[in-house]
C-alpha positions as CSV (number, residue, x, y, z in Angstrom):
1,X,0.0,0.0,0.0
2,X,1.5,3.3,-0.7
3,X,2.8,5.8,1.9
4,X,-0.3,8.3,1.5
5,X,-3.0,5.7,1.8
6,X,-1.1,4.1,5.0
7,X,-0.7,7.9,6.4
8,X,-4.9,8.3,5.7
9,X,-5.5,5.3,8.1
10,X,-3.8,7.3,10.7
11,X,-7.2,9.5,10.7
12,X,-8.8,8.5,14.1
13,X,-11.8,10.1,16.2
14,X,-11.2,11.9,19.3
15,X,-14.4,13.5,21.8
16,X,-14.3,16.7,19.5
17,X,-13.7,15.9,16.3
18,X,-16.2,15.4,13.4
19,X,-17.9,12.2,13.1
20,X,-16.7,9.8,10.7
21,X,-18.8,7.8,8.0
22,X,-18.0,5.0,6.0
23,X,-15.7,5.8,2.3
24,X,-16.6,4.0,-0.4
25,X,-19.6,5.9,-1.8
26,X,-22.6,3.9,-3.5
27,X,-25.6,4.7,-5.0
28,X,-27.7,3.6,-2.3
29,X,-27.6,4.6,1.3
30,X,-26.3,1.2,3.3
31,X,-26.6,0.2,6.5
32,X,-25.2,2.9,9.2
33,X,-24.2,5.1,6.6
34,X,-25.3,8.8,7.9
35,X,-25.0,10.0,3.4
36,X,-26.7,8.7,0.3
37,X,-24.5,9.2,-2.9
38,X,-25.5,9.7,-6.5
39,X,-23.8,10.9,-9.4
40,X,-25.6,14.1,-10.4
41,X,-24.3,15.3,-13.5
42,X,-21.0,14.1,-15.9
43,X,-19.6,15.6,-19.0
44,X,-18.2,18.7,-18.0
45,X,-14.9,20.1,-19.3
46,X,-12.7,20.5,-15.8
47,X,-15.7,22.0,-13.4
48,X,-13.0,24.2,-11.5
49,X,-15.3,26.7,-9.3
50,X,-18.9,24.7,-7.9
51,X,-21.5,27.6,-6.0
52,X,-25.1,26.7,-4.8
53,X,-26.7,30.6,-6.4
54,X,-29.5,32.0,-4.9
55,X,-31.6,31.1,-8.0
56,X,-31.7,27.3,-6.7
57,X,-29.0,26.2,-8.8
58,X,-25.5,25.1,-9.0
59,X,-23.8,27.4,-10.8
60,X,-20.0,26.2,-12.4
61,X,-17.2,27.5,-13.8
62,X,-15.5,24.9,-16.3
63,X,-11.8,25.6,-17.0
64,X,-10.9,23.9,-20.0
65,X,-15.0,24.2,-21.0
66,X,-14.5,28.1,-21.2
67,X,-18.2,28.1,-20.0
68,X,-20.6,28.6,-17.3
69,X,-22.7,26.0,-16.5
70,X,-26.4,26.0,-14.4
71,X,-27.1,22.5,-13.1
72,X,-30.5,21.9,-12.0
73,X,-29.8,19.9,-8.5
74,X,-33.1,17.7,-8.8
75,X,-31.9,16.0,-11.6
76,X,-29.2,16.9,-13.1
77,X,-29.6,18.7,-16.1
78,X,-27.2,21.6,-17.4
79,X,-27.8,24.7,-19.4
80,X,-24.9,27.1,-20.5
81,X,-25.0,30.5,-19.0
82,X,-22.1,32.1,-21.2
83,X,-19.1,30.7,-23.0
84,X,-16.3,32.9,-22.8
85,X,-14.0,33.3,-26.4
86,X,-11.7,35.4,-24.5
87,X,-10.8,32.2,-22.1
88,X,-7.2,31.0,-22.4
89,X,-6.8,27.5,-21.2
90,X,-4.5,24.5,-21.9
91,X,-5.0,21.3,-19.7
92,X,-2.4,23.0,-17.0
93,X,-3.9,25.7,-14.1
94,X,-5.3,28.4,-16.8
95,X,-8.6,28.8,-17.7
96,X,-12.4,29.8,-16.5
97,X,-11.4,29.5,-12.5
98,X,-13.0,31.5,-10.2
99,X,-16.5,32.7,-9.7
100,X,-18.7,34.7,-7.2
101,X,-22.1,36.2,-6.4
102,X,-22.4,40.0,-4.4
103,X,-25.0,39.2,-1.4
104,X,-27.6,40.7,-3.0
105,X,-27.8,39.1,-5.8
106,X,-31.2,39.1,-7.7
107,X,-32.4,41.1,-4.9
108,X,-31.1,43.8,-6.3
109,X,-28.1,43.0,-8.4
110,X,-27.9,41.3,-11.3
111,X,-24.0,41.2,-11.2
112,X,-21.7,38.1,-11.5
113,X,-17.5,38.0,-11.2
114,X,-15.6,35.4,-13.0
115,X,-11.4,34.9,-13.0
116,X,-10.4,33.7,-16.0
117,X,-6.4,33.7,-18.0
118,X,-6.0,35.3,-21.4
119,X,-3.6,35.9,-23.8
120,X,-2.2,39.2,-23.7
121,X,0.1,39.3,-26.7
122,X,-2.3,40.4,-30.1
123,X,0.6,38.4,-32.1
124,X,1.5,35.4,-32.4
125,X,3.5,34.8,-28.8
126,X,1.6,33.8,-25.7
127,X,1.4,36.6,-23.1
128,X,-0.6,34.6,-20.3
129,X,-2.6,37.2,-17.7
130,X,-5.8,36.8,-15.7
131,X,-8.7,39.2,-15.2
132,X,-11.5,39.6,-12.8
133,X,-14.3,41.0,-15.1
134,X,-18.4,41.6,-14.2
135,X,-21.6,40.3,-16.2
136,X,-24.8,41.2,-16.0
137,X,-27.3,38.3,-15.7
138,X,-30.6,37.8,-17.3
139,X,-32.9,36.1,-15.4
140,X,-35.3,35.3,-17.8
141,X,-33.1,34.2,-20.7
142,X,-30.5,32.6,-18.1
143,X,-27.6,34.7,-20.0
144,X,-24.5,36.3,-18.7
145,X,-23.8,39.6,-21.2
146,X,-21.9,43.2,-20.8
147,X,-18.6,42.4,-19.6
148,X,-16.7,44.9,-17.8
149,X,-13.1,44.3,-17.1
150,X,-12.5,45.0,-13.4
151,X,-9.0,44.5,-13.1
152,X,-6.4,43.1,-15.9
153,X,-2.8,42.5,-16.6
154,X,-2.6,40.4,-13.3
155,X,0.6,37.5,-13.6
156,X,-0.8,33.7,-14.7
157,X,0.9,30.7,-15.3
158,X,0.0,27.1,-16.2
159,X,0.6,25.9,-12.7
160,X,-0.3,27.8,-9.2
161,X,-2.8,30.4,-10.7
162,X,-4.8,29.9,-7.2
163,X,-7.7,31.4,-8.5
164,X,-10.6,31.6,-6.0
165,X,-13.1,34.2,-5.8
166,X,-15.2,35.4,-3.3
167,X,-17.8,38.1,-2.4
168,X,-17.0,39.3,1.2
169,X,-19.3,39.9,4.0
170,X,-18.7,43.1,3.9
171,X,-18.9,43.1,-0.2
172,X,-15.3,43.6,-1.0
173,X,-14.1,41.6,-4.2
174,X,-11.1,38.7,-2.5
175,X,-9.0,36.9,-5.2
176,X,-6.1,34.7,-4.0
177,X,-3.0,34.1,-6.4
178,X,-0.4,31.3,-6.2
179,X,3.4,31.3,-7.2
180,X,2.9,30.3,-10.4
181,X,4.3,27.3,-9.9
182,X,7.9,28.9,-9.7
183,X,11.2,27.7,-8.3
184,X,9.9,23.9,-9.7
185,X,9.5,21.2,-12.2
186,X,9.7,23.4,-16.2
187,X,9.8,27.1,-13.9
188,X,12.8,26.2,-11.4
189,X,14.7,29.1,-12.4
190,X,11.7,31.6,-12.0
191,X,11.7,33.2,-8.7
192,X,9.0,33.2,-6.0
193,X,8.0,36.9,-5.5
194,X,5.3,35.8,-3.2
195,X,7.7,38.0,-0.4
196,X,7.6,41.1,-2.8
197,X,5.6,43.9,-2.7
198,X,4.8,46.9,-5.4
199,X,6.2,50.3,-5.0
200,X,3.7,53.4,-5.1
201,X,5.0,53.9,-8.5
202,X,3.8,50.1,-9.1
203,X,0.3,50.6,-8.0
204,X,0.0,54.0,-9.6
205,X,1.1,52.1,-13.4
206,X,-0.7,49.4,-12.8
207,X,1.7,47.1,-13.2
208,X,0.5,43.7,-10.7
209,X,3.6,41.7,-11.3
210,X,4.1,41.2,-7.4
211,X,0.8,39.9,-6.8
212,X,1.7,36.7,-7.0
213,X,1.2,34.7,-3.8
214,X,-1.3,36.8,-2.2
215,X,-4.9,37.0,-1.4
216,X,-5.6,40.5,-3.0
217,X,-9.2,42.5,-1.5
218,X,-11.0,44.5,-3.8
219,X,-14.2,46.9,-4.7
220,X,-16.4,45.7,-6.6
221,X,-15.4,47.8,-9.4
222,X,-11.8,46.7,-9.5
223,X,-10.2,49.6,-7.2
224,X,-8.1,49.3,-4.0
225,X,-10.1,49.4,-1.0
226,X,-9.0,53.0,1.2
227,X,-9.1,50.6,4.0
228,X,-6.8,47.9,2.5
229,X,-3.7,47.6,4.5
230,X,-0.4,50.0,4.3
231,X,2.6,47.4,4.0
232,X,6.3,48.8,3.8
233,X,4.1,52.5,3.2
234,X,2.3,50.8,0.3
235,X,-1.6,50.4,0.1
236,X,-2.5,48.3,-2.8
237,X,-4.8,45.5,-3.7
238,X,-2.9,42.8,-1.2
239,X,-4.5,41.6,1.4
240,X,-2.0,39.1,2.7
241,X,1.3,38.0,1.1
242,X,3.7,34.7,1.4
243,X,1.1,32.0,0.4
244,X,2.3,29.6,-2.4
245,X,-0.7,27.6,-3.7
246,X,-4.3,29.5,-1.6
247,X,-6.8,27.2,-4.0
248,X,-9.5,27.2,-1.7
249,X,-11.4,30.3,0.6
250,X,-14.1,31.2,2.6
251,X,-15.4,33.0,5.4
252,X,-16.4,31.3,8.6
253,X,-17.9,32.5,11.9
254,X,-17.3,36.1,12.8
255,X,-16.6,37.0,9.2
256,X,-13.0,35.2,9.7
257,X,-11.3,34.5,6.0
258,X,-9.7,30.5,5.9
259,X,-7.3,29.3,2.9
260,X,-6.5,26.2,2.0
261,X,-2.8,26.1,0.5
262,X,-0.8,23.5,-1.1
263,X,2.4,22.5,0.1
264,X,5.9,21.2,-1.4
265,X,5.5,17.9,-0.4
266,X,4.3,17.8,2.8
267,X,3.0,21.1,5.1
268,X,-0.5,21.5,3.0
269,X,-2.1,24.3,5.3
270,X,-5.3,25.7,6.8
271,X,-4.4,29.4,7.5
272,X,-6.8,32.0,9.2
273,X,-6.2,35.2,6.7
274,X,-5.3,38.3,8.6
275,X,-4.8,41.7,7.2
276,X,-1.6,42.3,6.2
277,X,-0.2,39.4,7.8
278,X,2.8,37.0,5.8
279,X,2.3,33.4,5.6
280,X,6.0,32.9,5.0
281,X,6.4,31.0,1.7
282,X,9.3,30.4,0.7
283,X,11.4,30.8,3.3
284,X,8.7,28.6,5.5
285,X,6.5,25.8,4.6
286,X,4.4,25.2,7.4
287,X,4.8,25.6,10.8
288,X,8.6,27.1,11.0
289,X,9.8,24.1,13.3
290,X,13.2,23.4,10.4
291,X,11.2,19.9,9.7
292,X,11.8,18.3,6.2
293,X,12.0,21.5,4.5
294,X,14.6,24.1,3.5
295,X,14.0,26.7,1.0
296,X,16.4,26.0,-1.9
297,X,16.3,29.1,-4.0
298,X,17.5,27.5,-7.6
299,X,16.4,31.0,-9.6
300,X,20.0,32.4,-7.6
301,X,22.0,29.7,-8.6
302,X,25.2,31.7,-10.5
303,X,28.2,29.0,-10.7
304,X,26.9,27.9,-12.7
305,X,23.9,29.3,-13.6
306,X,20.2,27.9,-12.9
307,X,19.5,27.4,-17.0
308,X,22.3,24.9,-17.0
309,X,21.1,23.0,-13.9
310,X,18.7,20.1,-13.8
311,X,15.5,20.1,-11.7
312,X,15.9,17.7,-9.0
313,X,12.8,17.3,-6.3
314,X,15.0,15.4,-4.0
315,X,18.9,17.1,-4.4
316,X,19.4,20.9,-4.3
317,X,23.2,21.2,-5.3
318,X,25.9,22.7,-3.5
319,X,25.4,25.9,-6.1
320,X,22.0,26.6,-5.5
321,X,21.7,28.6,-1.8
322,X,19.8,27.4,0.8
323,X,18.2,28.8,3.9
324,X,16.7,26.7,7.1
325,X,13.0,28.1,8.1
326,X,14.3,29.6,11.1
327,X,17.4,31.6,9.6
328,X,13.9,33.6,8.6
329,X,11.9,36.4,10.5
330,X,9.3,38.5,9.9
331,X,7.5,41.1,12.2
332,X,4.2,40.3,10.2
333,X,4.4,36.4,10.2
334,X,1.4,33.9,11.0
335,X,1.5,30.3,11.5
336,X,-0.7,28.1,10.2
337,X,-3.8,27.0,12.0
338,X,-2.9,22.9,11.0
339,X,-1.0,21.4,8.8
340,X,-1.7,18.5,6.8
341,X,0.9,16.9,7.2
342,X,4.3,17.6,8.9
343,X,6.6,14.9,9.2
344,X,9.7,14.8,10.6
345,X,13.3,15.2,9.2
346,X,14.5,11.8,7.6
347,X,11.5,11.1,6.1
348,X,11.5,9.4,3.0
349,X,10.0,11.0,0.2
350,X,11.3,9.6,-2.8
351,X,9.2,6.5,-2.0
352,X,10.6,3.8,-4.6
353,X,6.7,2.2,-4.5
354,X,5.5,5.2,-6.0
355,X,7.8,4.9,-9.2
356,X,8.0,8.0,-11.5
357,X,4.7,9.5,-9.6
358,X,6.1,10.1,-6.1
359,X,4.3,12.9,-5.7
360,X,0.9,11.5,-5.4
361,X,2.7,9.7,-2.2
362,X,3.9,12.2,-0.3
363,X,1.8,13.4,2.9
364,X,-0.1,15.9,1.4
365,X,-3.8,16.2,0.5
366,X,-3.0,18.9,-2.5
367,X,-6.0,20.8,-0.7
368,X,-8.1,22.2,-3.8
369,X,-11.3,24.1,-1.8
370,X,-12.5,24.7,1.6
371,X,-16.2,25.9,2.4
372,X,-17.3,26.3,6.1
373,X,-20.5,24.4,8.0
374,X,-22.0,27.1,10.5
375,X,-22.5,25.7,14.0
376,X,-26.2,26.6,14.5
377,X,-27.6,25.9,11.2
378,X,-28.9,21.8,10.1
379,X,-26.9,19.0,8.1
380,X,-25.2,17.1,9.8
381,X,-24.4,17.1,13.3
382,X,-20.7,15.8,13.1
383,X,-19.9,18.3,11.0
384,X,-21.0,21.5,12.9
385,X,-18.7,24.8,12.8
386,X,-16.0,22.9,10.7
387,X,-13.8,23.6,8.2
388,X,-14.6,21.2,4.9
389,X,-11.6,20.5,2.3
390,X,-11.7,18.9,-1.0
391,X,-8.2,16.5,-1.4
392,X,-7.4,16.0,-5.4
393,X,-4.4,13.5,-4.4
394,X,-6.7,11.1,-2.5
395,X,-10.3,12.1,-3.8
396,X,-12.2,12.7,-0.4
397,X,-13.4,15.5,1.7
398,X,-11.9,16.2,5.1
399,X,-13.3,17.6,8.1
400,X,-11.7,20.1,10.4
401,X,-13.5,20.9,13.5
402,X,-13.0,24.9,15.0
403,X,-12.6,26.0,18.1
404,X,-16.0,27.5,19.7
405,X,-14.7,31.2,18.7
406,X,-14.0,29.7,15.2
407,X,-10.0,30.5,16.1
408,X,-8.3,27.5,15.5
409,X,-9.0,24.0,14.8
410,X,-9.6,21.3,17.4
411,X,-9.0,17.6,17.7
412,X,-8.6,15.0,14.8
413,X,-9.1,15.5,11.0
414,X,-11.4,12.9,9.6
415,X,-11.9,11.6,5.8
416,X,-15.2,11.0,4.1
417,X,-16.4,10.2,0.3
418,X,-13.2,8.5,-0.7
419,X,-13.2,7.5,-4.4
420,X,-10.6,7.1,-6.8
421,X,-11.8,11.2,-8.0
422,X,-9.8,14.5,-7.8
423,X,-12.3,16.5,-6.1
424,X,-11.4,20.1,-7.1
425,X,-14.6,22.1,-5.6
426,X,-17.2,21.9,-3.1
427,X,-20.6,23.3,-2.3
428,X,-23.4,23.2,0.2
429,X,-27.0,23.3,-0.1
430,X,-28.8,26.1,1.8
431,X,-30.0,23.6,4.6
432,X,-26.4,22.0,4.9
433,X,-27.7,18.4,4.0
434,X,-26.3,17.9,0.6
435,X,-22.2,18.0,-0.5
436,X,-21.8,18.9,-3.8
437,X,-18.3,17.9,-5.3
438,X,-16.7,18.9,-8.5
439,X,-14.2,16.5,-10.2
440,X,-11.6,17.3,-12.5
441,X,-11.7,15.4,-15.9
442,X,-8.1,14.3,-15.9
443,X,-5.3,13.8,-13.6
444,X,-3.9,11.1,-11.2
445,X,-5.5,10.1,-8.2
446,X,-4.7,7.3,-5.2
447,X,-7.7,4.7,-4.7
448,X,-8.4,3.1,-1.2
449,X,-6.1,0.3,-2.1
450,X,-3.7,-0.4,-4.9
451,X,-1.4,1.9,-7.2
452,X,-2.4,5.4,-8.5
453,X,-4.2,6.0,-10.7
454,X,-5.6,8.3,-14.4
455,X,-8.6,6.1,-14.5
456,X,-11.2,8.4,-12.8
457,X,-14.1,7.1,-11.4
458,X,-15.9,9.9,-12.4
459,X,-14.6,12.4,-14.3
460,X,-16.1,15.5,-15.0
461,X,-18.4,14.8,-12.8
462,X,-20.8,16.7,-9.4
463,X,-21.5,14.0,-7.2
464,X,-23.9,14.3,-4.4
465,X,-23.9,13.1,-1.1
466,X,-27.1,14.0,1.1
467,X,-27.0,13.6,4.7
468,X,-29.7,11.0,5.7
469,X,-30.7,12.3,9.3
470,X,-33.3,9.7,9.6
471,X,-30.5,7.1,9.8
C-alpha cells in the first residue's frame, strides 16, 4: 500500500472531532451510513469553481469548457450560462477558474464576477494574464452579457494560478493568487516573488507583477479598497502576502477568512487570513519548526547558472543557496492554523513504490477548496462549525473541526467520500444536507487500495452526497 494511503489510516476520532462515515460511496444509502451518494451530472470540461446561487441552482465555472454552466440539482440537467472566447486554457492551471455572487444578488443586483487567464500578446506569442471581469445576468433568458473588465494584466501561469473568488461579507471583491508554480519542475529558475511587494509607483502604473502569492481584496469595481492595508508605506490591492498555492477560501464564523494552500511535499495548510499578515512561503513551509523542508532558492544559482542546472525534487546542489526556516523572521508572520501533514526530518520521500509519480505519495492532501459548516444551522451534526476540504491526491473530503470562537482547529481531521476522484470544488445546499463535489476530468488520483491512478471514477463529474438524518 502506498505511503499516503497508509498515512490516511492514521485519521482516528477523538471526543471533539467530526464524526466519521464509511468511504466508499454507493448509490444507495447502506446500513449505518449517515450519506446517500449519486452521481448528479458528468460531461463537463474540468468544473474548476462549484456555488449553490441563490436562484436554486449550482452554478460552475469549467476551465478547459470556457463556459458557465447552471445545473438543476433535482436531476441533473445543465444549461450554458455564457461561454467565454476570450478564455485562455491548456489542460495545466489556466482557464475559466474562479466565480462569485455580491449578497444581493437578484435582490437587487444582477452582477456576477468570474477569473479567467487570457492571452495578452495580439501576435502570435503567448502573453498569459488573468482578469477579474463583471456580467450582468438575465434572469429570464438565463444569459450572462456586458462584460466589464475589473482588473487586468494580473501575472498567470500554467501551474499555481490559485484562483478563488469570493464576495465578502462586507462586499469587498477577494482573489487569491499562487506562485505560479515557480522555483519547480519546467519554472525552477523563476523566482517566487510571493515576499515582494509593489512600489507606489507600481500601484499607480498598474503594473501587478508582485501579486503573486497573495490573497488581494478589492471593490467591486476593480479599485483598491481606502481601507486595505499600508505594508512597507504601500496600500494596494494585497490583502496578505507569502502564500504559495491559496486554491480554496471562505469566510467562517465572525466573518474570519480561511485558505487552504498546497504545500511542497508535505505542510498543506489551513491558514486564518489576517490583514496584512505574511504566511512565510518560501522561506517557510508550514509551521517554521526546520522539519523536512529548506528553501532551496534555484532562480539564484550563479556558478553555474540555474538554466544549466537540472531540476531535482529530491537534491538541491551545492550551487544553489539554501536557507533553514528559522534563519527567517518576519515582524508580520502567521503560522498556520494545521497542517496536513508535517513529518519529521528523515522522512522518506522519494518512496521507490510510487515509481515516477512520487508525488501523489507524499503526505499531502493537495487541498483544492474549503467551504465552512456554521455551528447553528442543520446538516449534519458531526460536521457543525467545521472547516470542509476537497483532497485531489486522495479524492475525499476532510473535516476540520473549530474552536467555539471559530479561532483554531480542534481535535482529529477525519476523511469521508473516498473514491478514486480528484475533487477540485465543493458546495453546500442552503440547509447544509447535501455535499456537492466537483471532479476534475483528468489527472492522477490514489484509490483506497492499490497503485495510483488516471482512470477516474468519475470524471467531469458533481456528485452528491445527502446527509440521511433519519438514519
Amino acid at each position: 500500500m502506498k505511503r499516503f494511503l497508509a498515512l490516511a489510516t492514521l485519521l482516528v476520532l477523538s471526543a471533539t472531532g467530526c464524526t466519521a462515515s464509511q468511504e466508499k460511496p454507493s448509490s444507495e444509502t447502506r446500513s449505518g451510513e449517515p450519506f446517500t451518494f449519486r452521481v448528479l451530472t458528468t460531461g463537463l470540461a474540468d468544473p474548476w469553481e462549484i456555488t449553490w446561487g441563490p436562484d436554486g441552482f449550482l452554478w460552475v465555472t469549467e476551465k478547459t469548457g470556457k463556459r458557465v454552466t447552471r445545473v438543476n440539482p433535482s436531476d441533473g440537467s445543465k444549461s450554458t450560462v455564457i461561454t467565454i472566447s476570450d478564455v485562455y486554457s491548456t489542460e495545466s492551471q489556466d482557464g475559466l477558474l474562479g466565480m462569485a455572487f455580491p449578497g444581493n444578488f437578484l435582490k437587487g443586483s444582477n452582477d456576477v464576477y468570474l477569473a479567467y487567464t487570457y492571452d495578452a500578446d495580439p501576435g502570435p506569442a503567448v502573453d498569459r494574464r488573468t482578469k477579474i471581469v463583471r456580467y450582468t445576468y438575465d434572469p429570464a433568458a438565463h444569459r450572462l452579457s456586458r462584460p466589464v473588465d475589473l482588473i487586468t494584466g494580473l501575472s498567470a501561469s500554467t501551474d499555481h494560478n490559485s484562483g478563488r473568488l469570493l464576495v465578502g461579507p462586507d462586499q469587498k471583491l477577494y482573489y487569491s493568487i499562487g506562485d505560479q508554480g515557480n522555483d519547480q519542475f519546467k519554472r525552477f529558475c523563476n523566482p517566487i516573488r510571493a515576499q515582494d511587494l509593489p512600489t507606489a509607483e507600481d500601484v499607480g502604473n498598474r503594473n501587478w507583477t508582485t501579486y503573486v502569492g497573495k490573497v488581494l481584496r478589492l471593490n467591486l469595481d476593480g479599485s483598491i479598497p481606502s481601507d486595505n492595508p499600508v505594508i512597507r508605506g504601500v496600500r494596494s490591492h494585497i490583502y496578505s502576502y507569502g502564500h504559495r498555492n491559496p486554491q480554496g477560501l471562505v469566510f467562517g464564523p465572525g466573518g474570519r477568512l480561511f485558505s487552504a494552500e498546497h504545500g511542497p511535499k508535505a505542510d498543506d495548510e489551513i491558514n486564518l487570513i489576517q490583514v496584512g499578515k505574511n504566511y512565510g512561503w518560501p522561506y517557510v513551509s508550514g509551521f517554521k519548526d526546520d522539519e523536512s523542508y529548506v528553501y532551496g532558492n534555484w532562480s539564484a544559482s550563479t556558478t553555474p547558472p540555474c538554466a544549466s542546472l537540472h531540476y531535482d525534487n529530491f537534491a538541491i546542489p551545492p550551487s544553489v543557496p539554501q536557507q533553514r526556516e528559522t534563519d527567517w523572521s518576519s515582524p508580520d508572520y502567521v503560522e498556520p492554523l494545521k497542517t496536513l501533514y508535517t513529518v519529521p526530518n528523515g522522512y522518506n520521500f522519494h518512496d521507490p513504490a510510487c515509481g515516477d509519480q512520487s508525488y501523489i505519495c507524499w503526505p499531502s492532501i493537495a487541498p483544492s477548496s474549503v467551504d465552512y459548516m456554521p455551528a447553528e444551522q442543520g446538516g449534519f451534526e458531526g460536521w457543525r462549525n467545521s472547516l470542509l476540504v476537497t483532497s485531489l491526491k486522495n479524492g475525499a473530503l476532510y473535516c476540520l473541526r473549530l474552536t467555539q470562537d471559530g479561532g483554531s482547529v480542534q481535535g482529529d481531521i477525519t476523511q469521508f467520500f473516498k473514491t478514486t476522484n480528484r475533487y477540485r470544488d465543493l458546495a453546500l445546499s442552503p440547509d447544509h444536507r447535501a455535499v456537492y463535489i466537483s471532479t476534475d476530468s483528468t489527472g492522477l488520483s490514489g484509490p483506497k487500495f492499490g497503485s495510483p491512478t488516471e482512470k477516474l471514477d468519475n470524471p467531469g463529474a458533481i456528485l452528491e452526497f445527502t446527509y440521511d438524518g433519519s438514519r
